[in-house]
N, C-alpha and C positions, 0 to 999 in steps of 0.2 A: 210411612207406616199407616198412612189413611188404612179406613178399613180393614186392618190386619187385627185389632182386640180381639175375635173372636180364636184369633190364632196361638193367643199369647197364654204362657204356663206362670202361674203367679204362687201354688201353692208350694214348701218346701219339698215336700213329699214327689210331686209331679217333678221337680225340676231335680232332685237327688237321684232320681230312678233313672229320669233320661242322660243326662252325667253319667250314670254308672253305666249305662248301655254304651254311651258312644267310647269306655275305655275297655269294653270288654272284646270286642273287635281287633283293634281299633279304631275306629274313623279319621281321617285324614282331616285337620282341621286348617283353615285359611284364617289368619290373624292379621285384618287387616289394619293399617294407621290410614284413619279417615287425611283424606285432603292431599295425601301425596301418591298414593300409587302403589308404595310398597308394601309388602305382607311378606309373612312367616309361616313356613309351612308346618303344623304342631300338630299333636294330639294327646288326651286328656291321660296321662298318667294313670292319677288316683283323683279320689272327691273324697275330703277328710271335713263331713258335714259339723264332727262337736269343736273343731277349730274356723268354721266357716271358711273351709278353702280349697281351694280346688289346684290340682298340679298339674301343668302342661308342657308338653316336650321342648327340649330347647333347641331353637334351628342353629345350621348347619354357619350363616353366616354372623359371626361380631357383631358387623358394623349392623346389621338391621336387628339383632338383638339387641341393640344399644339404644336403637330408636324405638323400640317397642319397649324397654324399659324406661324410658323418658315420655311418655306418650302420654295424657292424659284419658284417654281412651283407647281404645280397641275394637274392634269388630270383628268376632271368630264367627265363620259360616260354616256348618259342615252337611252332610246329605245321610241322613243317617234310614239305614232301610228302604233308599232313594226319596227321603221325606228331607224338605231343605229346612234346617233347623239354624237358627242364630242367635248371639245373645254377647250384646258386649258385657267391658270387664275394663277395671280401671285399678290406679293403686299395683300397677305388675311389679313384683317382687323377682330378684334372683335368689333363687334357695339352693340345697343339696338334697337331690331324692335317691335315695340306696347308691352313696357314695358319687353322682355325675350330678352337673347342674340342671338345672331345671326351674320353668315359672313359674310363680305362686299368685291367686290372684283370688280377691273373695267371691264365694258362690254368687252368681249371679240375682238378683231379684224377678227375674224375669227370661224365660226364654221364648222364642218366635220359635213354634212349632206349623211351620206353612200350609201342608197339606192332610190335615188332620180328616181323613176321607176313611168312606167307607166302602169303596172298593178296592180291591188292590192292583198294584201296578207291578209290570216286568219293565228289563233292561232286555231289550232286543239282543238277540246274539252278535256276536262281533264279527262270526261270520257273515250272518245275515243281516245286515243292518237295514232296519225302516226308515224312512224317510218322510216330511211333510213341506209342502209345498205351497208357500203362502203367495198370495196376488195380491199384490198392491196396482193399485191404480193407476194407469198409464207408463208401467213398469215390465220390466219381465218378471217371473215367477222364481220367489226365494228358494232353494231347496234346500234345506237343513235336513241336519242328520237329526232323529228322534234319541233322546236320552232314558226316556222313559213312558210308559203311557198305559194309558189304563179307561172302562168306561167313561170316563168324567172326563177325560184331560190328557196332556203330558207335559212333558219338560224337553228344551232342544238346548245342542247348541249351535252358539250362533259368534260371527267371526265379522259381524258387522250391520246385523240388523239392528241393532241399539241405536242406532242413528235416525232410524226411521220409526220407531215404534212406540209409546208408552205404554206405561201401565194402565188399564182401561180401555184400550184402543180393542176394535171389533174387525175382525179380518173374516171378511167371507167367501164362498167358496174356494178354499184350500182344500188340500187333496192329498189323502195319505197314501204313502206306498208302502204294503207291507209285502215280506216277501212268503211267498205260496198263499196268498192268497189275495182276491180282485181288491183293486185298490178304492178309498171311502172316501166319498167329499162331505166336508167339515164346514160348519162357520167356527171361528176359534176366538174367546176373548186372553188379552193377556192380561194378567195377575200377576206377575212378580219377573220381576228382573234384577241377577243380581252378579258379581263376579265371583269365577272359582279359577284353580290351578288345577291342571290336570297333576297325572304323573310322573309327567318328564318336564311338569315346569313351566308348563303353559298357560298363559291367562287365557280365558277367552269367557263368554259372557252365556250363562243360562237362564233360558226364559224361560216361565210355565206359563200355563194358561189352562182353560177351559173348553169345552164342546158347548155350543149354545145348540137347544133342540137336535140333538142329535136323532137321524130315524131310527125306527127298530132294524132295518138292513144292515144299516150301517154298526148300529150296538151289536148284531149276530155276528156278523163280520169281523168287529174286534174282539168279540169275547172268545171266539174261535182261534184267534190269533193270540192273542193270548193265554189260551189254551195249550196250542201249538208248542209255543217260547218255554212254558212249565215243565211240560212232559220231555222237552230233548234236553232241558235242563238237569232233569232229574235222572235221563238216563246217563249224562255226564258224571253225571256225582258218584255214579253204581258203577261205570266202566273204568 
């Protein structure tokens, strides 16, 4: 959590708002138990802030609902708006919400809001997925799928860079591929690395990061791209 304070939501008000958004969705939430592996797949119910508590989905399996109620901690990570938010939670209760069980756990004091940015980011089509292409040093070139990206940055995933990589580390010329149009070489720092589950259940591991000096070429190029992602989006949404 080095350097992450300036990330961090400390006010009731900020951290009730962002709670209610991630149940109005809902966001897919990951509940992890630090130290073993295992996690639950939930998401946020309700937030009942005059009882200070928050309600979350109860998974599918017993036995890891078992261990997550015996937990002294927790760690729920979710991606809300494609912004990687997290905030653990301790004290997990089993309760009954509109007649089915479900967890009860007090409002958090804090939540990690990661990329609190001012520009914004798409999720590349599924048809057309982007690509970045990181060089490591007497290596071959990684190529990961992009999850997200935007001016400043994005987020991938990745199926075994975590072995090579920290937080801070500086990757230079990497190389995006986007599609319809020329592809942008990058220096890229990494910022965060964390685990998620997909939707069929899958671990695998998302790193964000940064563009360091990115050129104006290169910022034309993704803002056009980005551009691109918006509009065939939105003619999706109309047809």
């Amino acid at each position: 959590m080095d350097g992450m304070e300036k990330y961090l939501l400390h006010t009731s008000r900020e951290i009730v708002a962002l709670l209610k958004a991630l149940a109005k969705k809902p966001d897919l939430i990951t509940a992890r138990l630090p130290h073993t592996g295992h996690s639950v797949i939930t998401a946020v119910l309700d937030i009942l802030p005059g009882r200070n508590l928050l309600i979350l989905d109860y998974g599918p399996n017993e036995s890891l609902n078992n261990e997550l109620l015996a937990a002294e901690r927790i760690v729920c990570t979710a991606h809300h708006e494609m912004v990687e938010t997290r905030f653990n939670c301790s004290n997990v209760q089993r309760v009954k919400y509109k007649g089915a069980p479900a967890f009860a756990v007090p409002v958090p004091d804090s939540v990690l809001y990661l990329q609190r940015r001012g520009y914004f980011r798409i999720k590349p089509l599924i048809s057309h997925p982007a690509f970045i292409s990181l060089m490591r040093d007497g290596e071959h070139p990684l190529k990961l799928q992009i999850m997200d990206i935007g001016i400043k940055g994005l987020s991938l995933a990745d199926r075994g860079l975590i072995s090579k990589v920290s937080v801070g580390d500086q990757i230079a010329d990497c190389k995006l591929t986007l599609p319809a149009n020329p592809s942008v070489n990058v220096n890229f720092e990494i910022r965060y690395i964390t685990d998620i589950s997909t939707k069929n259940g899958e671990s695998v591991q998302r790193v964000g990061g940064r563009f360091i000096d990115l050129n104006p070429n290169g910022e034309f190029t993704l803002q056009r791209f980005i551009n691109m992602v918006q509009i065939e989006q939105h003619a999706k949404l109309k047809s």
